[in-house]
Every structure is written in C-alpha cells, then in structure tokens.
N, C-alpha and C positions, 0 to 999 in steps of 0.2 A: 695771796702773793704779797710778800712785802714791798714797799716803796722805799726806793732811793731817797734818803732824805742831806740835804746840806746842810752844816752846819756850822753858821757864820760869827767870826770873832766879834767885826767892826773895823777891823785892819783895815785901812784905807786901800792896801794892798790888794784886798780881797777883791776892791772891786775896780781897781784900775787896773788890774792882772786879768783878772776875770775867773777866781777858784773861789773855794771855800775851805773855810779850817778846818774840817774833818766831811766826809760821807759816809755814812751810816747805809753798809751793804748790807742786807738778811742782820745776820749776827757779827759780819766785817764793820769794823772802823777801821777806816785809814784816816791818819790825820797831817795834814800838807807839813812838811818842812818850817819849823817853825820857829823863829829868832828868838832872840831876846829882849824884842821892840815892849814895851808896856802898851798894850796897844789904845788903851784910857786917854794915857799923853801924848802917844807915842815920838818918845822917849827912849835911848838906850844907853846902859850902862859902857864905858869904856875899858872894864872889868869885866874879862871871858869868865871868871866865876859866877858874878853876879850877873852875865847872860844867862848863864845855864839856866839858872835857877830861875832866871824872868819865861825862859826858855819853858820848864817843866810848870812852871803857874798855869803859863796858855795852856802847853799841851792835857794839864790836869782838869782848866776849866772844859776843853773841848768834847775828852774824854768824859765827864759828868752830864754835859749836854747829849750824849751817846747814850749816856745808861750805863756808861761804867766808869773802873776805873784804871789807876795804874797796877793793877794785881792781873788785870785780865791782858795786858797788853805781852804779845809774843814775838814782834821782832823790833826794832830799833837801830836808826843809822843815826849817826852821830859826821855830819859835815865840817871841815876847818881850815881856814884857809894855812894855819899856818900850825904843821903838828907838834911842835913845843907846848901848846895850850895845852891838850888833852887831857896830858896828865893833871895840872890844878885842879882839875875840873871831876876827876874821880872820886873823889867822895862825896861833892851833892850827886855824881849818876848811883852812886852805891847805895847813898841812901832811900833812891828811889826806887829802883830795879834790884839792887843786892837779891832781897826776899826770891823777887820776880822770876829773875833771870831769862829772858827775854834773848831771844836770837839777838845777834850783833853787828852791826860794821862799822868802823871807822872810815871817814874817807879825808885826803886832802884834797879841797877845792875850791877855786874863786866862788865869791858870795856875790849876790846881788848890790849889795853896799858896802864898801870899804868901811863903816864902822863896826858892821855885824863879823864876829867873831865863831859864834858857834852854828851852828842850825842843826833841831833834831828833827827826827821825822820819827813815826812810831805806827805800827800797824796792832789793832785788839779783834780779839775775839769775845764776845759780850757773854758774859754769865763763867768763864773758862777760870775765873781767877783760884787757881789751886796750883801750888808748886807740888811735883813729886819730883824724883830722880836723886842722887846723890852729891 
C-alpha cells in the first residue's frame, strides 16, 4: 500500500493555512495552487510575467520532490484576477507545457493577496510523461 506523502515548500502559508505544496497519491501528484511568492524571501514580483515564471520554479521544485516532472503533469488551472494578464503570460506556459499539453482551464478570480496576480495549480501522473496525439 503506498502512503500519502506531503510535500512541503516552506511557505510560511503552508503552515499558517494548514496544506502542503504538493501530496504525493499512489502515482497522483496534486500540487496546491501555487503563486508567484519566492518562497526563500518571500518576495513577489509586481510583474504577472515574472509571477508565472516564480509560479512554474515552485510548481517545478514540488513536482521533483514527487518524482517527477513537468512532462508527467496532465491537467492545469491557471487562476487571475484580472483576465487581460493571461495572455503576457503565454509563452513562459508554452514553453513549459507547449511539448506537454496538459488538460487546461483558465479561470478569473479574487486571490488571496492583492499583489498575487497569477496562481497555478497542476495535477501529475508519475512515470506518464509521454506526449501522443496530434
């Protein structure tokens, strides 16, 4: 039987909230909704670009602490408070998921922090990472 395992950024959030940055089901990774906080300094950019991208560091360090990577990851929301971003912000997601292609949704909605601009969330399957389809 495999064990539920959590796995923790350091986000202060993590533990004043009470989650964790990813749970590690069987061969499931979900990984929590995830900003663009640096979570070292935390620090965030006032640049929804350069959230993304803080955004896809965490979600990439999370996912390695899983056992995998962003090749195995098969769905993906993308949160924002305000949908004029979105698009800036498409080519750091292309360059991450383009290959992937990853189930998808956008959504527009208040964030926990008025300076937080984007939040992803990302669901993986461990070992899946193979693109087929056209």
């Amino acid at each position: 039987m495999t064990r539920r395992q959590a796995i923790l950024s350091g986000s202060v959030f993590e533990e004043r909230i009470g989650y964790a940055r990813a749970v590690v089901d069987g061969d499931r990774v979900h990984v929590s909704g995830t900003t663009g906080f640096d979570y070292a300094t935390m620090t965030i950019s006032d640049d929804v670009v350069e959230q993304a991208e803080q955004c896809l560091r965490n979600i990439g360090d999370a996912l390695g602490s899983a056992g995998c990577s962003f090749s195995d990851v098969v769905r993906v929301r993308y949160l924002l408070p305000d949908r004029e971003d979105f698009e800036p912000c498409w080519p750091v997601l292309r360059a991450c998921f383009g290959e992937v292609r990853p189930a998808a949704t956008m959504m527009v909605c208040g964030l926990a922090d008025p300076r937080m601009k984007i939040e992803i969330e990302v669901e993986a399957r461990r070992g899946s990472g193979g693109v087929t389809g056209r």
